[in-house]
MDTraj code that builds the backbone (N, CA, C; nanometers):
import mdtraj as md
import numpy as np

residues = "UNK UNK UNK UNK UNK UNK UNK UNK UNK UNK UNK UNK UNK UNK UNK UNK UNK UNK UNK UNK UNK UNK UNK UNK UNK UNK UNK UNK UNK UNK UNK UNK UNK UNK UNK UNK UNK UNK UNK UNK UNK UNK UNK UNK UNK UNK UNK UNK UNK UNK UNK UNK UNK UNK UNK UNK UNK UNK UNK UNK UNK UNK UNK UNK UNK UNK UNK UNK UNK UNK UNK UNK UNK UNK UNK UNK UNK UNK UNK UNK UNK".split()
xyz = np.array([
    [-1.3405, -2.6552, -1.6371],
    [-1.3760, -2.5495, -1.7300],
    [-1.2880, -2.5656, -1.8534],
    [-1.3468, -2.6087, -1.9450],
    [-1.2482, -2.6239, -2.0883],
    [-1.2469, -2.4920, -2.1217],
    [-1.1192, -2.4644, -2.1815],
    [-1.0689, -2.3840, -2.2683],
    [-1.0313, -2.2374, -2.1872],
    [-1.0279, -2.2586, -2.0625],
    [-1.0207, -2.1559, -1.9753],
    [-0.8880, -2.0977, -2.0038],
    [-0.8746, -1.9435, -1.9653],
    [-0.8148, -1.8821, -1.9657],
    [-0.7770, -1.8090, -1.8540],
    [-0.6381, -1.7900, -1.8060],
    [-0.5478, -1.7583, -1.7442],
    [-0.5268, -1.6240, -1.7495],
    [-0.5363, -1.5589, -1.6304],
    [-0.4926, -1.3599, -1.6466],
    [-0.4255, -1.3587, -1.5092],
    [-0.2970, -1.3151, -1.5616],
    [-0.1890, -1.2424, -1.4406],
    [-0.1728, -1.0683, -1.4370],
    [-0.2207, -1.0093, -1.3220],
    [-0.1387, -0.9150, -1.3351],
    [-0.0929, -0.8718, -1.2279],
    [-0.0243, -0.7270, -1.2204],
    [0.0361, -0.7140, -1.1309],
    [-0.0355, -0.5457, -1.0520],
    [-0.0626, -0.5552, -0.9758],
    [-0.1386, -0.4173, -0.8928],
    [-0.0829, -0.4114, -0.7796],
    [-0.1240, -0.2790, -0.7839],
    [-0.0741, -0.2023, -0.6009],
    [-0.1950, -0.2408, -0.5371],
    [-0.1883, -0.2690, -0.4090],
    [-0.2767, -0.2734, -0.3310],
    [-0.3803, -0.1381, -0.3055],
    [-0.3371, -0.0243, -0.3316],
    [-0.4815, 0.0816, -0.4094],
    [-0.5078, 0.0220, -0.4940],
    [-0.4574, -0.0043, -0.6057],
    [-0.4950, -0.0325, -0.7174],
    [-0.6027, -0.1812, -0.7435],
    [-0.5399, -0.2439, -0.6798],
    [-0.6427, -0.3587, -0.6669],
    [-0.7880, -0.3408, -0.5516],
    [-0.7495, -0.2811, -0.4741],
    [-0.9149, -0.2420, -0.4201],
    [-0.9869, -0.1088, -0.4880],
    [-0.9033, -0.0252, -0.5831],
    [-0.9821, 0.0328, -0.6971],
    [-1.0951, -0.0489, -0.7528],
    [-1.0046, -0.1462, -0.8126],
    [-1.0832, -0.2107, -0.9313],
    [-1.1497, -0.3084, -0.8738],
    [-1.1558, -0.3565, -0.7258],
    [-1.2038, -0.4462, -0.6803],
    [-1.3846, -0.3832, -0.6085],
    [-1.3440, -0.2194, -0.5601],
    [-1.4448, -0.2009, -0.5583],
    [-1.5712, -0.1340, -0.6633],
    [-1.4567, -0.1205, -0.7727],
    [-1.5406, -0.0613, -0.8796],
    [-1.6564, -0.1807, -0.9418],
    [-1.5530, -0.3144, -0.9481],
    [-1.6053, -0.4257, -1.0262],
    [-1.7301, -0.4593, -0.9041],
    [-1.7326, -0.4549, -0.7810],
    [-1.8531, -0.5223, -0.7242],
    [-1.9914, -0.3729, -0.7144],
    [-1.9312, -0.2511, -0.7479],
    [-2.0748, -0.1528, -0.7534],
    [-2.0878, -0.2139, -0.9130],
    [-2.0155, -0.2119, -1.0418],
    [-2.1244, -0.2862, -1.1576],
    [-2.1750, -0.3748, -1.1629],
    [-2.1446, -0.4705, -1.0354],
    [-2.2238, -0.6151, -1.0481],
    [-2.3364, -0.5811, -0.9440],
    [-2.2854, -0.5346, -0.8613],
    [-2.4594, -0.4655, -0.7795],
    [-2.5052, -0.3897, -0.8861],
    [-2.5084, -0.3179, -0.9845],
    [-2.5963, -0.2128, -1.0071],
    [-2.7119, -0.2887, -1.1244],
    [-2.6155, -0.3963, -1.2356],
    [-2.6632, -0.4789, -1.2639],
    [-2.7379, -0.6154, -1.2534],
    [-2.6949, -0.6845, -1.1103],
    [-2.7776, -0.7804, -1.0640],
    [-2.8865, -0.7262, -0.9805],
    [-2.9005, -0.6219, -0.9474],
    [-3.0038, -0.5620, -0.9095],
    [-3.1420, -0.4962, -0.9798],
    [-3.0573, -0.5080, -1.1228],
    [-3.1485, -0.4496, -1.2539],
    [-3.1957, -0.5582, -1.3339],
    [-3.1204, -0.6842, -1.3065],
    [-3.1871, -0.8256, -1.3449],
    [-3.2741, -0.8843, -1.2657],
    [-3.2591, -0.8753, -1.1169],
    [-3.3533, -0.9608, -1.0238],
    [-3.4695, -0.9391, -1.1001],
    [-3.4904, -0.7881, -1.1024],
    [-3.6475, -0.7459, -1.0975],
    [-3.7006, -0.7878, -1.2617],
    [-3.6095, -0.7830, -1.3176],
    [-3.6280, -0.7891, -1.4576],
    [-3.7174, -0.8593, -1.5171],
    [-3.7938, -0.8888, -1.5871],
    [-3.9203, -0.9895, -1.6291],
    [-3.9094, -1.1489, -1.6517],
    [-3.8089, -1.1571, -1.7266],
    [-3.7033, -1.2893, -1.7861],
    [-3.7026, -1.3733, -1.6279],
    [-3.6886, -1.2911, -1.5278],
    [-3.6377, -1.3818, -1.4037],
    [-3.7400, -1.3995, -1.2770],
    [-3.8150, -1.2575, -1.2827],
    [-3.9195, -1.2753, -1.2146],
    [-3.9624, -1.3869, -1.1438],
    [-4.0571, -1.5030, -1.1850],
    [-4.0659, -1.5883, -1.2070],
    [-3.9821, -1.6990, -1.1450],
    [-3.8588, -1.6960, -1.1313],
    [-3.7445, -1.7892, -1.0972],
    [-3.7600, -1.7815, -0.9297],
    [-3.7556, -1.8688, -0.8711],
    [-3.7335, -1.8777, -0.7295],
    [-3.6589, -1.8094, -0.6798],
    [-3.6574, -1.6984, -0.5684],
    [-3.5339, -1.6449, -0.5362],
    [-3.4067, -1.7455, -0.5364],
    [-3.4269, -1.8623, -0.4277],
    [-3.3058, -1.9769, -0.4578],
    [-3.2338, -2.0109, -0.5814],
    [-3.3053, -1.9944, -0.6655],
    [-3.2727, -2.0149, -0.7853],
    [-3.2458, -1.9048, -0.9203],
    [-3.2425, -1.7711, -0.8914],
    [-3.2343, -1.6625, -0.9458],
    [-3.0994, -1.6636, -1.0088],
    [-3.0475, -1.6095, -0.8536],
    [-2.8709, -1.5287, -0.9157],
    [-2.8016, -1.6375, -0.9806],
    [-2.8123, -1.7699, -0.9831],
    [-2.7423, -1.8561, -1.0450],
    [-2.7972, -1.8812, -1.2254],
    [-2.9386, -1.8383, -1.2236],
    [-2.9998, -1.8284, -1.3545],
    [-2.9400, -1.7239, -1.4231],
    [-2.9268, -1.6324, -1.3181],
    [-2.8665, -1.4741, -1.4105],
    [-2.7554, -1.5356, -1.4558],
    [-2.6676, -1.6011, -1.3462],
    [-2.5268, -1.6362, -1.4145],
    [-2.4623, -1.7153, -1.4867],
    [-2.5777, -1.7626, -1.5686],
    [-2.5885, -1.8649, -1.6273],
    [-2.6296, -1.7779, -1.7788],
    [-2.6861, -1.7021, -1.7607],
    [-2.7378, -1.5916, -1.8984],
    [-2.6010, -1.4683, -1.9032],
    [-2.5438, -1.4493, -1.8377],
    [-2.4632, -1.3377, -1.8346],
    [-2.2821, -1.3443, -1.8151],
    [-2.2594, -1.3867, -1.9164],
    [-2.0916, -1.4419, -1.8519],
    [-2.0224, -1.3198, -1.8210],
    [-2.0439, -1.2419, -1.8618],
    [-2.0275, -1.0547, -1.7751],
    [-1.9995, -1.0840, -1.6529],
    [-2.1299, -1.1205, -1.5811],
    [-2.1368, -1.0853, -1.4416],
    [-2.0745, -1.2384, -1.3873],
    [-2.0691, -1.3403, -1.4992],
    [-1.9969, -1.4435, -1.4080],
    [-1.8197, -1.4238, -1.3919],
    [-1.8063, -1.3664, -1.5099],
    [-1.6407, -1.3303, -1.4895],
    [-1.6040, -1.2131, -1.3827],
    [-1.7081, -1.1603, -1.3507],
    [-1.6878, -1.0669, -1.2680],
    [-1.6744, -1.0812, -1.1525],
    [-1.7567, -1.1914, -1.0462],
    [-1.7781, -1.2341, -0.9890],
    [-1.6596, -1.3558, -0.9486],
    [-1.5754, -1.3990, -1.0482],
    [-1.5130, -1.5103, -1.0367],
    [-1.3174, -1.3352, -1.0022],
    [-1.3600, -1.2504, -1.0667],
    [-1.2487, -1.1740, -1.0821],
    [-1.3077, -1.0916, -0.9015],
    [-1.3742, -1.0997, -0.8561],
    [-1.4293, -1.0294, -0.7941],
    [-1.3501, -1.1368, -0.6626],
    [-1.4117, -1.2600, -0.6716],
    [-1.3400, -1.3451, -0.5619],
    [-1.2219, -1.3696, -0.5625],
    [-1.1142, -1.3569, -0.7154],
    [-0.9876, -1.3441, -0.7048],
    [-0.9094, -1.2612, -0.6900],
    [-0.9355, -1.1381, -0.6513],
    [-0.9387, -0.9728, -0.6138],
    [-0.9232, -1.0084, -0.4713],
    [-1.0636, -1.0350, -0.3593],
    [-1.0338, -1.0333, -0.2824],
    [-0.9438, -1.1423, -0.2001],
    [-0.9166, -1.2837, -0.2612],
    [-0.8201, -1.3475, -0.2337],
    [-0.6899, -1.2703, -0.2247],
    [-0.6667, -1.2424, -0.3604],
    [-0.4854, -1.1663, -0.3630],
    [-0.4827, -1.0519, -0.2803],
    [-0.6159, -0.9816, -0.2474],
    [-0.5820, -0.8961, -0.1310],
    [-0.5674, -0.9180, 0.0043],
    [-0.6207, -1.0287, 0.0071],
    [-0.5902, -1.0737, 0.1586],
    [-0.6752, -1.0823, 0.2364],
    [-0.8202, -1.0274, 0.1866],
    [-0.9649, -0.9474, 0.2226],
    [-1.0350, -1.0873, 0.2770],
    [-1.1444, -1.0942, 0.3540],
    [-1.2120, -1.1691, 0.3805],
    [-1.3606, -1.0944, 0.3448],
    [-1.4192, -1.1969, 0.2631],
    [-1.5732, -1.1326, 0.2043],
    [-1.6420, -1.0249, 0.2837],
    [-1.6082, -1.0520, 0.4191],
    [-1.7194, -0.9728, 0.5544],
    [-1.6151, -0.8546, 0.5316],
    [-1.5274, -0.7834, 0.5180],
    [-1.4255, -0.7020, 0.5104],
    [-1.4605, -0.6359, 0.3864],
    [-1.4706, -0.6879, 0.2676],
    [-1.5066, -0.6443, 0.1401],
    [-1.6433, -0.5505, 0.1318],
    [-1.7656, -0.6163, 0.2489],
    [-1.8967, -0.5414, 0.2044],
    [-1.8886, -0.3880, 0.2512],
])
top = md.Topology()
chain = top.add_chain()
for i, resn in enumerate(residues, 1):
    res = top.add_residue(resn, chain, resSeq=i)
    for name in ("N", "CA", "C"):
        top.add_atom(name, md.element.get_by_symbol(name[0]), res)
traj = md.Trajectory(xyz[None], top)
């Protein structure tokens, strides 16, 4: 990834499953408002959510902050849902 950028911070463990569960209800509320959406329709399910994330660097940083959330928490994905 050229030109990538680096973010440290520092959270309480509330604090990081605050924002960890806040950040995955806006990416559900929004990838759920794109599936159906017209633009994507069309797209293979297989091939959808990666189209969205390919149109939306929103939901890709989110998603990338979303898996580095639950890393530093210690969380395992099945734990997170």
């Amino acid at each position: 990834m050229e030109n990538a950028m680096n973010i440290n911070a520092k959270l309480t463990p509330e604090e990081g499953k605050a924002l960890l569960f806040n950040l995955r209800e806006q990416y559900r509320l929004l990838f759920n408002d794109l599936w159906y959406a017209d633009q994507y329709r069309l797209i293979p399910d297989g091939l959808r959510h990666g189209s969205i994330l390919a149109d939306s660097p929103v939901m890709a940083a989110q998603k990338r902050l979303i898996g580095a959330l639950t890393h530093g928490l210690g969380l395992s994905l099945k734990a997170v849902k």
